[in-house]
Backbone as JSON, one array per atom type, in Angstrom:
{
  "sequence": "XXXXXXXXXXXXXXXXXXXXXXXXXXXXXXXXXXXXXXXXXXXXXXXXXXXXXXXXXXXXXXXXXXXXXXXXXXXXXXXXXXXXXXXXXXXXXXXXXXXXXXXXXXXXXXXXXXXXXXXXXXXXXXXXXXXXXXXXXXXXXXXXXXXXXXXXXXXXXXXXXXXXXXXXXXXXXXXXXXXXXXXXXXXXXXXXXXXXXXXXXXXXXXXXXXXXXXXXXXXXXXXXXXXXXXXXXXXXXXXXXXXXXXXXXXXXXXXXXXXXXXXXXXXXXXXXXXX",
  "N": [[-19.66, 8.54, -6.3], [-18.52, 11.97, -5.81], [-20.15, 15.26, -6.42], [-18.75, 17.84, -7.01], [-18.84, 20.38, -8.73], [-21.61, 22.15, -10.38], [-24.46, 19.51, -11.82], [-25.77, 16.03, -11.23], [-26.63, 13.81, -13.69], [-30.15, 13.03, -15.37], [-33.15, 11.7, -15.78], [-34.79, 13.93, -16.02], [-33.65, 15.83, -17.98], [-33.69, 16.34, -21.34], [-31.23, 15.8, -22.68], [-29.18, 14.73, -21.34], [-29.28, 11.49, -21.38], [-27.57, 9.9, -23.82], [-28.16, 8.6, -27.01], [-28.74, 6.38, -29.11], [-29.32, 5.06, -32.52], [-30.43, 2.43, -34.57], [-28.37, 0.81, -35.65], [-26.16, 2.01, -34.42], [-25.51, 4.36, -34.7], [-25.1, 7.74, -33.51], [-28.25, 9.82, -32.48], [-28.53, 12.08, -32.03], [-26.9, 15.77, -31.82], [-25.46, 16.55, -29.79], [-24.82, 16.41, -26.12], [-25.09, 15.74, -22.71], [-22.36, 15.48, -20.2], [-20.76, 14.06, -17.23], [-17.61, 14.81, -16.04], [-14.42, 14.65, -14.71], [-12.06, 16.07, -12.28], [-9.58, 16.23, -12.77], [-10.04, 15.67, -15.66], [-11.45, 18.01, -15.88], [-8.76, 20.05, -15.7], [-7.29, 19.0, -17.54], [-8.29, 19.9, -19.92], [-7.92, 22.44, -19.81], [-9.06, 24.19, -17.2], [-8.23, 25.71, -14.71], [-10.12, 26.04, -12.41], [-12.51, 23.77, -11.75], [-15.06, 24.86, -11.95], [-15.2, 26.89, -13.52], [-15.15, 24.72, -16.05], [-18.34, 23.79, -16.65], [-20.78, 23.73, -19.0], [-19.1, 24.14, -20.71], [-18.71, 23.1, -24.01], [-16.75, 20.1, -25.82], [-15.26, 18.29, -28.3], [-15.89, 14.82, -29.42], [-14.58, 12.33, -31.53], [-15.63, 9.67, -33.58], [-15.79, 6.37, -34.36], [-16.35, 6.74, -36.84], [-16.08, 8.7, -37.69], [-17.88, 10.74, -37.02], [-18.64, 14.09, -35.6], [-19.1, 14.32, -31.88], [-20.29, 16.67, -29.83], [-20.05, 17.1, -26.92], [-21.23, 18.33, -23.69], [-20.36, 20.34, -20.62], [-21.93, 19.02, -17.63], [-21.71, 18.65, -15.05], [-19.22, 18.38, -12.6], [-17.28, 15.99, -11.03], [-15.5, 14.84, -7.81], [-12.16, 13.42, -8.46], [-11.64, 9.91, -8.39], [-10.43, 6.85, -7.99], [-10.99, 4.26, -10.43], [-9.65, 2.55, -11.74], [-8.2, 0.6, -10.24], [-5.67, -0.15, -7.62], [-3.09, 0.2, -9.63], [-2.72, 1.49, -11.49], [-2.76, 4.77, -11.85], [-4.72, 8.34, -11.36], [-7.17, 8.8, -13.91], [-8.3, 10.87, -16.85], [-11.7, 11.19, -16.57], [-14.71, 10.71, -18.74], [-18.05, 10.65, -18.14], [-20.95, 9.16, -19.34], [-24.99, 9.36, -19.32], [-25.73, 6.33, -20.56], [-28.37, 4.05, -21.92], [-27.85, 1.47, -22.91], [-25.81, 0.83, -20.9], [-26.67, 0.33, -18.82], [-26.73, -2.55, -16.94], [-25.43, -3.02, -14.76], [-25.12, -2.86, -11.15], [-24.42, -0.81, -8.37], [-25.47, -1.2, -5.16], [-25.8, -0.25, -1.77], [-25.86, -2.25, 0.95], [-27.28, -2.91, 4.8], [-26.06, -4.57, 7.02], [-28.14, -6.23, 8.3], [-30.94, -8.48, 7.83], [-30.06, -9.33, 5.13], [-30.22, -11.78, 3.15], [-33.41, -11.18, 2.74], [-32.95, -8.9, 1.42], [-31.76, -9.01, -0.4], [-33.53, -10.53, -2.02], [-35.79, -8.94, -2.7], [-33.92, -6.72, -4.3], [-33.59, -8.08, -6.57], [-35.96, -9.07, -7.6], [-36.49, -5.99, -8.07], [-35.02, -5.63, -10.61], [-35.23, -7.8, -12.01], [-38.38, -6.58, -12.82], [-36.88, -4.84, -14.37], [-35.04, -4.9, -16.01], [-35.69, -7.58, -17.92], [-34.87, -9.11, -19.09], [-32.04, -9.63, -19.22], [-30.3, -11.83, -16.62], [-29.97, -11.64, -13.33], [-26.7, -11.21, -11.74], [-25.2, -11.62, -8.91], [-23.16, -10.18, -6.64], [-20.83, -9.82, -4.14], [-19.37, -6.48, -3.28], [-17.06, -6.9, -1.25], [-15.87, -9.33, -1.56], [-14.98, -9.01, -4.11], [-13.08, -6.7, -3.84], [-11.39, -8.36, -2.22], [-10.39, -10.08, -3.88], [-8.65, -8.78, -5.29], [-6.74, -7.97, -3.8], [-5.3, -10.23, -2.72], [-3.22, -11.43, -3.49], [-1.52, -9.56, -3.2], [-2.12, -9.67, 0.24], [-1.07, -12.16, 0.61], [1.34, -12.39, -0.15], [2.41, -10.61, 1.61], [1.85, -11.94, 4.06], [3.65, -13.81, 4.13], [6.32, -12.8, 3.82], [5.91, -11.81, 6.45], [6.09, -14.33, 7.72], [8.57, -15.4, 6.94], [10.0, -13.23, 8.53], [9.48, -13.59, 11.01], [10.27, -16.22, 11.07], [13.34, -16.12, 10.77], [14.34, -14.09, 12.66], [14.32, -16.04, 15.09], [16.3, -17.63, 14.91], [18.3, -15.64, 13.83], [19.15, -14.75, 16.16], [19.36, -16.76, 17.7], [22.1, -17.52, 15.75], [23.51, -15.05, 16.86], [23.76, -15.35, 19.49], [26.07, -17.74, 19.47], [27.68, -16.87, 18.37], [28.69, -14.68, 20.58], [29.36, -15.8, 22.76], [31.38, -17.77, 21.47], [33.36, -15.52, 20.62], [33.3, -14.05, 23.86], [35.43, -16.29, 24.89], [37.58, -15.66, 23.6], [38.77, -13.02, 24.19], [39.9, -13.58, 26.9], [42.16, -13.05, 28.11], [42.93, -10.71, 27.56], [41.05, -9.66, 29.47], [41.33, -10.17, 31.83], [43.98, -8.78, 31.95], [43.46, -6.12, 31.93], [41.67, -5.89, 34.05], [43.42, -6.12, 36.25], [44.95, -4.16, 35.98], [42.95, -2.17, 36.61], [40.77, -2.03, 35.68], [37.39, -0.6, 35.61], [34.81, -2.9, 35.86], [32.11, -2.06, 34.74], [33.03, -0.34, 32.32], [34.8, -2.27, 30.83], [32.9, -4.17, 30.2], [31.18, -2.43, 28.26], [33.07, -2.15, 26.4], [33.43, -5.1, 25.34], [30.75, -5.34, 25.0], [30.8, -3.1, 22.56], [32.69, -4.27, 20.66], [31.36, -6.94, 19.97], [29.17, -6.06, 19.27], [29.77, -5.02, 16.95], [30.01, -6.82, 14.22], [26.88, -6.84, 13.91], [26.26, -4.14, 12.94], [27.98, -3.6, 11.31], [26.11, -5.61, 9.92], [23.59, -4.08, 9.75], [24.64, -1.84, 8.26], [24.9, -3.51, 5.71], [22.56, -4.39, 5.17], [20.58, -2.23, 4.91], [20.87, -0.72, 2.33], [20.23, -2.95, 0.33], [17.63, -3.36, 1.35], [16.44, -0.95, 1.21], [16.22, -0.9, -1.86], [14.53, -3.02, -2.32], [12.29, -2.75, -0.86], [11.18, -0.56, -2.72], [11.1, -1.27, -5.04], [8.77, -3.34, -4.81], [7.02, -1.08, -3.87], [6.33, 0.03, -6.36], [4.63, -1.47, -7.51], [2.73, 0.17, -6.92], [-0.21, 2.34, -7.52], [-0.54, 4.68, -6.11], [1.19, 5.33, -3.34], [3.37, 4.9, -0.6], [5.54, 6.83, 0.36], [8.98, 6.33, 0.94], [11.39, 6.08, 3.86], [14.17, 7.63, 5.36], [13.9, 6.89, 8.03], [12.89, 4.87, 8.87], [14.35, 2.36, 8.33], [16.9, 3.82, 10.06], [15.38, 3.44, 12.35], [14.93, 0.56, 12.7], [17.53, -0.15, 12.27], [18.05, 0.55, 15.1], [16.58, -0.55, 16.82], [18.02, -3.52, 16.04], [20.72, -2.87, 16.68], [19.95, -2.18, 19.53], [18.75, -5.08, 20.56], [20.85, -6.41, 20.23], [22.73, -5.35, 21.88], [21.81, -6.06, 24.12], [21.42, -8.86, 24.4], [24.55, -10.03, 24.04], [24.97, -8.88, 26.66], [24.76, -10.32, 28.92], [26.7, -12.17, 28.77], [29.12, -10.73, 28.46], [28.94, -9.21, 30.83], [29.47, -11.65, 32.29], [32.01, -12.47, 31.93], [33.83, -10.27, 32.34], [33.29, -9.63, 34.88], [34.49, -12.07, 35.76], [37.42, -13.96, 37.75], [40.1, -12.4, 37.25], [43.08, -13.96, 37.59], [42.2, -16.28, 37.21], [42.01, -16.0, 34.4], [44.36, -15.43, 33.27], [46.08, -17.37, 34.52], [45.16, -19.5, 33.04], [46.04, -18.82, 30.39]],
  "CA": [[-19.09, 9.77, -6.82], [-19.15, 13.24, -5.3], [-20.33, 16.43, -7.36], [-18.13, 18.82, -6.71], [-19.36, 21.43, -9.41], [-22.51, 21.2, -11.21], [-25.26, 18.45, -11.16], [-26.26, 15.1, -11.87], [-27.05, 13.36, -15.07], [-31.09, 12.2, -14.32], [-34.13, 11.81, -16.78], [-35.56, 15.19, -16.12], [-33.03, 16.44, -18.59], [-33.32, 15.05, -22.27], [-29.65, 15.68, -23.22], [-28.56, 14.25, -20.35], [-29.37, 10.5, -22.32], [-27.31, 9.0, -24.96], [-29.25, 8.01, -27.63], [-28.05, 5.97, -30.71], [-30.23, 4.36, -33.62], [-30.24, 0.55, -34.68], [-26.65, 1.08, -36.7], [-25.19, 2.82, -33.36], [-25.01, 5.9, -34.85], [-26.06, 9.07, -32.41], [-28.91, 10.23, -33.15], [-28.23, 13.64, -31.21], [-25.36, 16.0, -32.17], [-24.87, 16.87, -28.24], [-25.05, 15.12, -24.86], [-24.58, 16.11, -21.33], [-21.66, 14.81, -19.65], [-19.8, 14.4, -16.15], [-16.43, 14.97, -16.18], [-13.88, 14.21, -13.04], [-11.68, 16.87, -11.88], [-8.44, 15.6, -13.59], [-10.3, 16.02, -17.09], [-11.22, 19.84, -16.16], [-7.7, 20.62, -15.67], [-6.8, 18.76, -18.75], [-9.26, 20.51, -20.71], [-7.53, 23.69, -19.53], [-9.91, 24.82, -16.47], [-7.91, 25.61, -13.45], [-11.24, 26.04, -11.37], [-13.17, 22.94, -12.3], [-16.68, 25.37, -11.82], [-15.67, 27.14, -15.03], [-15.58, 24.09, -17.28], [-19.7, 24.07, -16.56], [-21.51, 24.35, -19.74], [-18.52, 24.86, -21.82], [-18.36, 21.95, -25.01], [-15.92, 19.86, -26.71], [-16.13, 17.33, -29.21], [-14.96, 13.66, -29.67], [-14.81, 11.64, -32.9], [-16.22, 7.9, -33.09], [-14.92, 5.56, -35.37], [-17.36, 7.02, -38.28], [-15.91, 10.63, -38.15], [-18.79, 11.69, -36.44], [-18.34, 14.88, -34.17], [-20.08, 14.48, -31.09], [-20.5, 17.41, -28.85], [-20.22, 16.99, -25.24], [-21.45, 19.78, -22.82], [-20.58, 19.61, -19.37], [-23.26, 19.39, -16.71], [-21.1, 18.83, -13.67], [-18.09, 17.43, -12.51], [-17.16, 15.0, -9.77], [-14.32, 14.53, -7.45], [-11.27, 12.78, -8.45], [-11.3, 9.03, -7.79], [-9.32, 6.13, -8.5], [-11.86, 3.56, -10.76], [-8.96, 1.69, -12.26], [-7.23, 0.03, -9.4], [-4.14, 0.68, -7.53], [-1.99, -0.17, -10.51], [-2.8, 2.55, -12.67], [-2.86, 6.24, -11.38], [-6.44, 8.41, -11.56], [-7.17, 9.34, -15.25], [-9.49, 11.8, -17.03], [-12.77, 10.49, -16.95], [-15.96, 11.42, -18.76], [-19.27, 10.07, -17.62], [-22.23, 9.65, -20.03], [-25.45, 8.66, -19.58], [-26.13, 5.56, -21.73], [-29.07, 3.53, -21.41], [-27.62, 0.08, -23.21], [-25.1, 0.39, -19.76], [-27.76, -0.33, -17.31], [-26.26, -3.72, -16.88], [-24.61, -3.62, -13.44], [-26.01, -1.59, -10.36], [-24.09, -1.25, -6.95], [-26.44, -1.05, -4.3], [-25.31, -0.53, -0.55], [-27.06, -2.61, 1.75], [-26.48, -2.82, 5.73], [-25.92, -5.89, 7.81], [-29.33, -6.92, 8.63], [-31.84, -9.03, 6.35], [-29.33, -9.52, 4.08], [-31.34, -12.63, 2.07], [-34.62, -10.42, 2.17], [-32.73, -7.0, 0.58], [-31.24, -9.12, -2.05], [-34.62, -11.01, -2.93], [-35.86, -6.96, -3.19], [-33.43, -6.52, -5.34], [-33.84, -9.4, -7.73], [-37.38, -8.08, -8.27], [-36.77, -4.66, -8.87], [-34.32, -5.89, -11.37], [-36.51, -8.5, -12.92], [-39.2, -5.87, -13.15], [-36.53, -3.2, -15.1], [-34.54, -5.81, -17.43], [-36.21, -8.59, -17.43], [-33.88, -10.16, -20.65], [-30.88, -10.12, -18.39], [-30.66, -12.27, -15.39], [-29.05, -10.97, -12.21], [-25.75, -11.85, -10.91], [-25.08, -11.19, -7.77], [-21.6, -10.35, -6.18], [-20.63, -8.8, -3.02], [-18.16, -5.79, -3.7], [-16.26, -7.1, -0.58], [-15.53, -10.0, -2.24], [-14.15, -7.85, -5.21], [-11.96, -6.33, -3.32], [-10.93, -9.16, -1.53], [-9.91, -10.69, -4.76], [-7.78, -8.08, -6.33], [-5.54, -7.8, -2.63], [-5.78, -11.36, -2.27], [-1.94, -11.99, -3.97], [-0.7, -8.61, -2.31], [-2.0, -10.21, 1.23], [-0.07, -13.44, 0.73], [2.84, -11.69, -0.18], [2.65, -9.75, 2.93], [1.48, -12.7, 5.17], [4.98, -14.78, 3.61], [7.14, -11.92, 4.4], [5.85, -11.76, 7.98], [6.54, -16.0, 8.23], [10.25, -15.3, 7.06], [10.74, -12.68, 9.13], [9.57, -14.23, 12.38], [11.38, -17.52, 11.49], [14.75, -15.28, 10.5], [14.41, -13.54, 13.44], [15.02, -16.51, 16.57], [17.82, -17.76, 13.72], [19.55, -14.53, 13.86], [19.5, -14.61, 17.64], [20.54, -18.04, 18.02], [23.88, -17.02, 15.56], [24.17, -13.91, 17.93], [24.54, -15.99, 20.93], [26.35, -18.88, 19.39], [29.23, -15.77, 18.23], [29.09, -14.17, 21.57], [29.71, -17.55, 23.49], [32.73, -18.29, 21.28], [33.9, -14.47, 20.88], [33.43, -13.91, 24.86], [36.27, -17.2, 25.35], [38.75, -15.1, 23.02], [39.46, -11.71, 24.79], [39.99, -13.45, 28.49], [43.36, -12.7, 28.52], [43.24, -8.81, 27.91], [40.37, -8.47, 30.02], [42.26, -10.09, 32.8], [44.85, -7.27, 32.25], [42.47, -4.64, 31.68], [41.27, -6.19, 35.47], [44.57, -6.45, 36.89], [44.93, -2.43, 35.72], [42.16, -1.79, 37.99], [39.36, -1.1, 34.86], [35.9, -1.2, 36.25], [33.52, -4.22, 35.01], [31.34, -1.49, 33.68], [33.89, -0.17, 31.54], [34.86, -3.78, 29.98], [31.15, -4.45, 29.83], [30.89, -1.55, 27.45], [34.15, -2.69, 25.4], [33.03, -6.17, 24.71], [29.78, -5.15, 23.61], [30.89, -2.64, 21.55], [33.18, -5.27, 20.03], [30.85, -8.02, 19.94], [28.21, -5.11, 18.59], [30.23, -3.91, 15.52], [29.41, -7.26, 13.28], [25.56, -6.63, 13.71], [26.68, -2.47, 12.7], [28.31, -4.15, 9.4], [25.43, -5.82, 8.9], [22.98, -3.05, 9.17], [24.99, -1.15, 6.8], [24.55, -3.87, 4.49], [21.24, -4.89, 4.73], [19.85, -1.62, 4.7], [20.37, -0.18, 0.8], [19.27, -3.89, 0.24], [16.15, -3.34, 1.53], [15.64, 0.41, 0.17], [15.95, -1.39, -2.94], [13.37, -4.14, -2.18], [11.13, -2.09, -0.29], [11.16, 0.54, -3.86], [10.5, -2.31, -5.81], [7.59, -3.95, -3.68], [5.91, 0.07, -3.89], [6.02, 0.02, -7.09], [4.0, -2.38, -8.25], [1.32, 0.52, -7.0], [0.17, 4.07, -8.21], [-0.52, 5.81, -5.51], [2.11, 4.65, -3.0], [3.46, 5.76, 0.59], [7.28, 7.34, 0.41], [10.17, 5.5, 1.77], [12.19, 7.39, 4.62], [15.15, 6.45, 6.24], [14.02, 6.78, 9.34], [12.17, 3.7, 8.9], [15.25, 1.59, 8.5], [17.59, 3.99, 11.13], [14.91, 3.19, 13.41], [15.3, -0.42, 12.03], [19.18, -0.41, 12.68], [18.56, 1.13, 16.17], [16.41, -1.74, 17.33], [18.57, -4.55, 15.86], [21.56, -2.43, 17.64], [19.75, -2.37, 20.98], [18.85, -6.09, 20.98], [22.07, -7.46, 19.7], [23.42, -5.51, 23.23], [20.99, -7.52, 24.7], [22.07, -10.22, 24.37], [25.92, -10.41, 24.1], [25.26, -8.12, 27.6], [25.29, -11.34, 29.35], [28.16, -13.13, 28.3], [30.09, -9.99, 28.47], [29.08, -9.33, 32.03], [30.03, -12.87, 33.19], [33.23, -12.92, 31.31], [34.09, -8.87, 33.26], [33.1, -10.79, 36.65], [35.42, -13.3, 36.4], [38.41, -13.71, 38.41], [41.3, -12.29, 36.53], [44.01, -14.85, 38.22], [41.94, -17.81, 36.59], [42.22, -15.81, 32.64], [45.64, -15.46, 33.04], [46.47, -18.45, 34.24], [44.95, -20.26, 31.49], [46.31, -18.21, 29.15]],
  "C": [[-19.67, 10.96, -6.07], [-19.5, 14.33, -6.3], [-19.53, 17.25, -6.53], [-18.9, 20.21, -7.21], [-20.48, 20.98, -10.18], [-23.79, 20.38, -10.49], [-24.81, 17.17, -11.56], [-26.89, 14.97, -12.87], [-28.82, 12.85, -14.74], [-31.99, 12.64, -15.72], [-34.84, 13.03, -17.26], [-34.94, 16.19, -17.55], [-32.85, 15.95, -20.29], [-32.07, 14.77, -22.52], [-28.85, 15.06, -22.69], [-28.45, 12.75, -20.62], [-28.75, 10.38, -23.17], [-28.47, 8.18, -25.61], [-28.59, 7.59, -29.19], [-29.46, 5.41, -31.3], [-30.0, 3.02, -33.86], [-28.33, 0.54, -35.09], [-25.7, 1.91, -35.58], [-24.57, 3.79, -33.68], [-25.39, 6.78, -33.92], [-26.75, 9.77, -33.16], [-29.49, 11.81, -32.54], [-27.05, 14.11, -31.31], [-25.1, 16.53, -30.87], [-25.22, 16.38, -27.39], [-24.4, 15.48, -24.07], [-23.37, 15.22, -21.13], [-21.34, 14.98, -18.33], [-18.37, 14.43, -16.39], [-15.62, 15.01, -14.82], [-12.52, 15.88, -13.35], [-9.9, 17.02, -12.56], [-9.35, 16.25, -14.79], [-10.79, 17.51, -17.3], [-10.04, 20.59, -16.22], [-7.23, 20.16, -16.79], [-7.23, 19.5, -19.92], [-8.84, 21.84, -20.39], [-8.37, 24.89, -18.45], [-9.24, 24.63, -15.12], [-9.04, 25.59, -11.73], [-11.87, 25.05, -12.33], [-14.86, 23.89, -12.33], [-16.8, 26.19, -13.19], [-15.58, 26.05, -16.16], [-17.45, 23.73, -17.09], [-20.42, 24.75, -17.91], [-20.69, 24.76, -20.97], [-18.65, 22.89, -22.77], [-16.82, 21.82, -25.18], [-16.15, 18.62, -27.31], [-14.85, 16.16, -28.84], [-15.76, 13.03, -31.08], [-14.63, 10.38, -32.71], [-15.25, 7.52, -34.27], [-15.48, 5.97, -37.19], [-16.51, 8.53, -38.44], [-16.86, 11.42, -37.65], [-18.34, 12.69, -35.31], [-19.38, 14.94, -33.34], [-19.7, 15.72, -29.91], [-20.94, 17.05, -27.71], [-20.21, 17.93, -24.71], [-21.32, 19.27, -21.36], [-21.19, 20.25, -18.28], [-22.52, 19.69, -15.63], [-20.02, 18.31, -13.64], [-17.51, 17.15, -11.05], [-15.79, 15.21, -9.25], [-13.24, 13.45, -8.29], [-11.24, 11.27, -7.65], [-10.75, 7.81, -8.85], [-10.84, 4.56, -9.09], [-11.2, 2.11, -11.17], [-8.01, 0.4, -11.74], [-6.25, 0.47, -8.86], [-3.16, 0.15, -8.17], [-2.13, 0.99, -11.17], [-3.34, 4.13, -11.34], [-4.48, 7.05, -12.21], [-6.4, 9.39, -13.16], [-8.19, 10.01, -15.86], [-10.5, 11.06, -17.59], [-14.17, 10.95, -17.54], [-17.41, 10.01, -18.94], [-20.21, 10.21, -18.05], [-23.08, 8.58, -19.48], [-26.27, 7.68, -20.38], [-26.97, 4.44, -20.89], [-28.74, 2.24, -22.04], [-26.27, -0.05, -22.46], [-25.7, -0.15, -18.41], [-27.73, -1.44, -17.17], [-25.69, -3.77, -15.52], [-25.22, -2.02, -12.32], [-24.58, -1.52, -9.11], [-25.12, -0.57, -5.79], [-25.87, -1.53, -2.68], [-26.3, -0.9, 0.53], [-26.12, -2.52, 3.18], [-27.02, -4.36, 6.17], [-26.8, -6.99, 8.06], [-30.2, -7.31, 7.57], [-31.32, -9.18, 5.43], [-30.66, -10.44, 2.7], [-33.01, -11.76, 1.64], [-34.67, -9.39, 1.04], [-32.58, -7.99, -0.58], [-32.56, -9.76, -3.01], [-35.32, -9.75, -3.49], [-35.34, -6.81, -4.32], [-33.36, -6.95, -6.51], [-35.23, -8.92, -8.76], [-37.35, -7.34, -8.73], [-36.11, -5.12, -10.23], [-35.07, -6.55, -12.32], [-37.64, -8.05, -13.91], [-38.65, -4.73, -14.35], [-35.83, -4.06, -16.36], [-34.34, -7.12, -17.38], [-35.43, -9.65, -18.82], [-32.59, -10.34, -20.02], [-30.72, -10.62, -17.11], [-29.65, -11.46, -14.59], [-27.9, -11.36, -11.71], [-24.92, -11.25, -9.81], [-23.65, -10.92, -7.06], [-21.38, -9.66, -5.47], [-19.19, -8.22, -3.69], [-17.17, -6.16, -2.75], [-15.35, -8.15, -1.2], [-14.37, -10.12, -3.49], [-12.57, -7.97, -5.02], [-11.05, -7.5, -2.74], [-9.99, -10.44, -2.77], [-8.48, -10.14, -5.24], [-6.5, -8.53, -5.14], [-5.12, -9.19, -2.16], [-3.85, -11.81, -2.49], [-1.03, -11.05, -3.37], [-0.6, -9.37, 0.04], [-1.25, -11.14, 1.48], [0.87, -13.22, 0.78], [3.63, -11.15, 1.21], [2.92, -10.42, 4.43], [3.37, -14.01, 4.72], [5.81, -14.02, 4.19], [7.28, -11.96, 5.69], [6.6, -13.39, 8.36], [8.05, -15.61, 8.24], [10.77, -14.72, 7.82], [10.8, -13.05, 10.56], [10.27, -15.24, 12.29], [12.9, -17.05, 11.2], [14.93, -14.53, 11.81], [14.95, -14.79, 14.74], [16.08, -16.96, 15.59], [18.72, -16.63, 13.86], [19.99, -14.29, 15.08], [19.9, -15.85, 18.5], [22.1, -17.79, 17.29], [24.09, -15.94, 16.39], [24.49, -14.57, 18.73], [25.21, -16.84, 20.41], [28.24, -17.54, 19.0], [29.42, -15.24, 19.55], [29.58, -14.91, 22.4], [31.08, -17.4, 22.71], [33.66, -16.93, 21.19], [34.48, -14.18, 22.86], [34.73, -15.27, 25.58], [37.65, -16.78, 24.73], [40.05, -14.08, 23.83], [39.38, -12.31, 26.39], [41.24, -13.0, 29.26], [44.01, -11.13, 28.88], [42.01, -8.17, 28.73], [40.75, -8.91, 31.46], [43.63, -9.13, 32.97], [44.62, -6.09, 32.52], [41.86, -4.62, 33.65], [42.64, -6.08, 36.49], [45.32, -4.72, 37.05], [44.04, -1.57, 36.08], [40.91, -1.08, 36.76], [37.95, -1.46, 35.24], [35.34, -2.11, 35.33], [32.77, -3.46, 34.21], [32.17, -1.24, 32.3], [34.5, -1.53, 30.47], [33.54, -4.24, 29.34], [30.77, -3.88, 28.51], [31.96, -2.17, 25.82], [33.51, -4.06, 24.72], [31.73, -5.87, 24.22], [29.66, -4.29, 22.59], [31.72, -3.4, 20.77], [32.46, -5.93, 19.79], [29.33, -7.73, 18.85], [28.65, -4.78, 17.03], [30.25, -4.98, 14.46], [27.9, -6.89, 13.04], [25.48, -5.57, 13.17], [26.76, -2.88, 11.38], [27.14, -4.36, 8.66], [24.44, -5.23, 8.58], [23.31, -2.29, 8.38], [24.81, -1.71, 5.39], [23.4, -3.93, 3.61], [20.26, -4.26, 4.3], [19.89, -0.73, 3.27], [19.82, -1.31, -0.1], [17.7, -3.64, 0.13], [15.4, -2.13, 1.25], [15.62, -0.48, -0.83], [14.79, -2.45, -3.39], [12.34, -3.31, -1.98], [10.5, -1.37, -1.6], [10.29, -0.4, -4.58], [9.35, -3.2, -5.29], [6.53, -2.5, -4.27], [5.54, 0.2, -4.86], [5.56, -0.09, -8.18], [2.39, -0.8, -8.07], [1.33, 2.47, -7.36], [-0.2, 5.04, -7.18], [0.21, 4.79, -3.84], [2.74, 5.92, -1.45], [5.07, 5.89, 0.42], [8.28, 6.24, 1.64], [11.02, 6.54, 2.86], [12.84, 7.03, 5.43], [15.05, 6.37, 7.87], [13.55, 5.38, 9.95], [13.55, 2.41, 9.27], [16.5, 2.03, 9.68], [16.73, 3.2, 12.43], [15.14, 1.91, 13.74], [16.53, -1.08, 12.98], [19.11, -0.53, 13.83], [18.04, -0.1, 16.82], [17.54, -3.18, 17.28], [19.59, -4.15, 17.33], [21.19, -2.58, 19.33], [19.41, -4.32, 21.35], [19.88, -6.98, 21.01], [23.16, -7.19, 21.56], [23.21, -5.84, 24.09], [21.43, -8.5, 25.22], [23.43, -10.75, 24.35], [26.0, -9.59, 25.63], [25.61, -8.96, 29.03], [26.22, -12.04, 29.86], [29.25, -12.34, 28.89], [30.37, -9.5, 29.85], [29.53, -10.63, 33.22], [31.89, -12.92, 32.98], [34.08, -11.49, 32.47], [34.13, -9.47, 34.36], [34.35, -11.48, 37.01], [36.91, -13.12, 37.05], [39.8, -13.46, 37.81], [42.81, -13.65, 36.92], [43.54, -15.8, 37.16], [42.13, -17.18, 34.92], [43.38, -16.0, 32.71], [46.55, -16.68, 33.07], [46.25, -19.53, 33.48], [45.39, -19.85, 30.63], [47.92, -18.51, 29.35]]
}
């Protein structure tokens, strides 16, 4: 956590402690708090530096009003996951939470820091044993069903991908044996090869056109639904999918550019006379 406004919560301060009695009543009618930057604006403090020192109360399950004063208040961060969006948080310190630490170690001596750590621990609450857990790990858990997801997607799309370019050539092949007759006329009427070239692949081009028109409010719709499994989330923008279209469009003329140039080539005499 950052302080933005304010301090830290720390022993020097008594109030700054939660303190209950056997029966978990409080046995103090006020108590420092932190507060996150979200809960000063909720609290009606457009500058988080004037909620500093001002109270407000909360009520336990007894009816008790407890007065909270606030010491400082922290940046805005996300504690809850990316499923849930960042919510007003207030931060006391309670000494029957001293149950879990995070402690950033670096690369080296790993097994030594953590025996360190075991000790100090040992030495501070020595009724709870230690359990150890790398936060990478953590993390690596939560994203663990989003990665798969992601790493599946990629498989389909590389094995959908030589599939869609084997049916492209397998249509341009039997399309390019259709039109030999009008492009032996179109040849016989003195139209340059480029010019035909262009025709057949804009013909041969305008199913792959269809099917970017189809595929793509499809996949706004997927894509939407995919984002919003999360709460803080990157915008959709069609440039993503024009850009999308424009590729398909340039490889599809790719590849029927071929066909379409052999078929232009050929000797008008031999279309006609087959035809």
């Amino acid at each position: 956590m950052t302080i933005k406004d304010g301090r830290m919560l720390g022993l020097e301060h008594p109030a700054d402690t939660w303190l209950e009695d056997e029966g978990g009543i409080p046995s103090m009618q006020s108590v420092n708090v932190l507060i996150n930057e979200l809960a000063a604006r909720r609290l009606g403090f457009e500058d988080s530096g004037d909620a500093l020192g001002k109270t407000f109360h909360q009520v336990n399950g007894d009816a008790v009003f407890l007065e909270h004063r606030v010491a400082g208040v922290v940046s805005d961060a996300n504690f809850l996951g990316f499923f849930n969006d960042i919510k007003p948080i207030i931060f006391i310190r309670d000494p029957e939470s001293f149950r879990l630490a995070s402690v950033r170690i670096s690369g080296e001596a790993i097994p030594v820091t953590l025996n360190e750590i075991e000790k100090v621990w040992m030495r501070i609450i020595p009724a709870y044993p230690i359990q150890r857990q790398f936060l990478s790990a953590v993390f690596d858990d939560v994203f663990r069903i989003f990665t798969g997801i992601n790493a599946a997607l990629a498989v389909f799309a590389v094995l959908a991908l030589p599939v869609a370019l084997i049916g492209l050539f397998g249509l341009t092949a039997f399309m390019a044996e259709q039109p030999s007759k009008e492009v032996g006329i179109c040849k016989v009427m003195a139209a340059s090869v480029s010019r035909i070239v262009r025709l057949l692949i804009w013909q041969f081009s305008r199913p792959v056109l269809v099917a970017i028109l189809l595929a793509s409010p499809l996949g706004w719709l997927a894509a939407g639904a995919y984002l919003d499994f999360f709460a803080e989330r990157v915008g959709l923008s069609p440039v993503f999918f024009i850009s999308a279209g424009a590729i398909a469009l340039l490889v599809a003329a790719l590849a029927v550019s071929f066909p379409a140039i052999r078929v232009a080539r050929d000797n008008p005499v031999h279309a006609l006379r087959y035809e």
